[in-house]
C-alpha positions in Angstrom: 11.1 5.2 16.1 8.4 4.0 13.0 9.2 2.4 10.6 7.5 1.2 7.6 9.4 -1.1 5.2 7.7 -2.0 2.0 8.6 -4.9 -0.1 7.2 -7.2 -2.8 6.7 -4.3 -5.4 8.3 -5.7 -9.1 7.3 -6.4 -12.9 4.8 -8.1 -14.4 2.6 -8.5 -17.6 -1.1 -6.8 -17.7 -3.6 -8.6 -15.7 -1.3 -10.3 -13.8 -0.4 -9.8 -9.8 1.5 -9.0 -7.2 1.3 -8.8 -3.4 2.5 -5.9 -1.6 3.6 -6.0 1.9 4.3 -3.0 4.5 5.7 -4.3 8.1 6.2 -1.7 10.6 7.3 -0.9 13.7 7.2 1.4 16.5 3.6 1.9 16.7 0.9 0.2 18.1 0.0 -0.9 14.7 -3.7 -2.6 15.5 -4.9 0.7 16.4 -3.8 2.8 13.4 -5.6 3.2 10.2 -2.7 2.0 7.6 -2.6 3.3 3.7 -1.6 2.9 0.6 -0.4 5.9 -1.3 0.9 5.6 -5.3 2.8 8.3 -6.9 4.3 9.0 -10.4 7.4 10.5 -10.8 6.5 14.1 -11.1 2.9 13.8 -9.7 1.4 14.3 -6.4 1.1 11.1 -4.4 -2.4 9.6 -4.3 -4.0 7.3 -2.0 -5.0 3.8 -3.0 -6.1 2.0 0.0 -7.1 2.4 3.7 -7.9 0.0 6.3 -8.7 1.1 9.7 -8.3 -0.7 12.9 -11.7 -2.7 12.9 -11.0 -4.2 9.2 -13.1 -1.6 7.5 -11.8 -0.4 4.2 -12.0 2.0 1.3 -10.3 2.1 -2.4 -9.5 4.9 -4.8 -12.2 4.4 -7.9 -9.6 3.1 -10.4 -8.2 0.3 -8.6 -11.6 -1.3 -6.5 -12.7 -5.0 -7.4 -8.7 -5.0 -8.5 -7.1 -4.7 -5.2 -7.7 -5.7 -1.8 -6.0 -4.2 1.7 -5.8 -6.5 4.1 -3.8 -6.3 8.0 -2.3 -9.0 10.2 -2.4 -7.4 13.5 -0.1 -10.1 14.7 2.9 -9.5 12.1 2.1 -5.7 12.3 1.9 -6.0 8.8 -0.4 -4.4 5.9 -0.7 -6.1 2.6 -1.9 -4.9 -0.8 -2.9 -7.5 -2.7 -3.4 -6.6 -6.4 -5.1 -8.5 -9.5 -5.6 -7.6 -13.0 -2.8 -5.4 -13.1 -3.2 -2.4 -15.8 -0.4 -0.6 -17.5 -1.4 2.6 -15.5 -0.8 0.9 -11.8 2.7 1.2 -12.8 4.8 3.6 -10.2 6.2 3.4 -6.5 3.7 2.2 -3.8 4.1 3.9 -0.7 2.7 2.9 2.8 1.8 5.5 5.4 0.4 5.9 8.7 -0.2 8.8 10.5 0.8 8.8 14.8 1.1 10.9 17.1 0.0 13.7 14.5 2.9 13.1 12.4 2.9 11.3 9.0 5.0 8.3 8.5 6.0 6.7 4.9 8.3 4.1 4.0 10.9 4.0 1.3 8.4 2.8 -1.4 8.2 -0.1 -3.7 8.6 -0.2 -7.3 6.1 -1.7 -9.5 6.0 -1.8 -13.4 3.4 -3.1 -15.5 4.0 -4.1 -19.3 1.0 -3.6 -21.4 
C-alpha cells in the first residue's frame, strides 16, 4: 500500500518558517514526480509545488522565491521548505503523488500564520 505521512505543519508569526516534510511508502518514490497541494477549508485544493524525479521543479506564482521543494531519494522523503510566511499561506498542506494512475494524498498538515 502508499502512504504519504505529512508532518511539521504548525503556527508561526508572518515572515517567519517552517519545514514541511512528506515520507512515503510503497512506491518507488525516486521515480515519481511528488507535490504539494494547499487547500482552504471550503476551497478547491491547489497545487503549490512539484519536483520530478531528475530534481526539476515548478511553484504556484504566489509562493516562488518563498518556498523551496526539495527530495531525498534515500529517506523517500519530500520536503517543503517555506520562508517569509504570509497570513494567506495559512491552511492544510497536503502531499500527493500520482502511481499506477491512481492519486495518492496524505492526511495533511496544519499550518497557521498570524499576521
Amino acid at each position: 500500500q502508499v502512504y504519504l505521512v505529512e508532518s511539521g505543519g504548525g503556527s508561526v508569526q508572518a515572515g517567519g518558517s517552517l519545514r514541511l516534510s512528506c515520507r512515503t511508502s510503497g512506491i518507488n518514490f525516486k521515480i515519481h514526480r511528488m507535490n504539494w497541494y494547499r487547500q482552504a477549508a471550503g476551497k478547491q485544493r491547489d497545487l503549490v509545488a512539484t519536483i520530478s524525479s531528475d530534481g526539476s521543479t515548478n511553484y504556484t506564482d504566489s509562493v516562488k522565491s518563498r518556498f523551496t521543494i526539495s527530495r531525498d531519494n534515500d529517506r523517500n522523503t519530500v520536503y517543503l521548505q517555506m520562508n517569509t510566511l504570509k497570513h494567506e499561506d495559512t491552511t492544510n498542506y497536503y502531499c500527493h503523488v500520482t502511481w499506477r494512475s491512481s492519486n495518492f494524498w496524505g492526511r495533511g498538515t496544519q499550518v497557521t500564520v498570524s499576521s
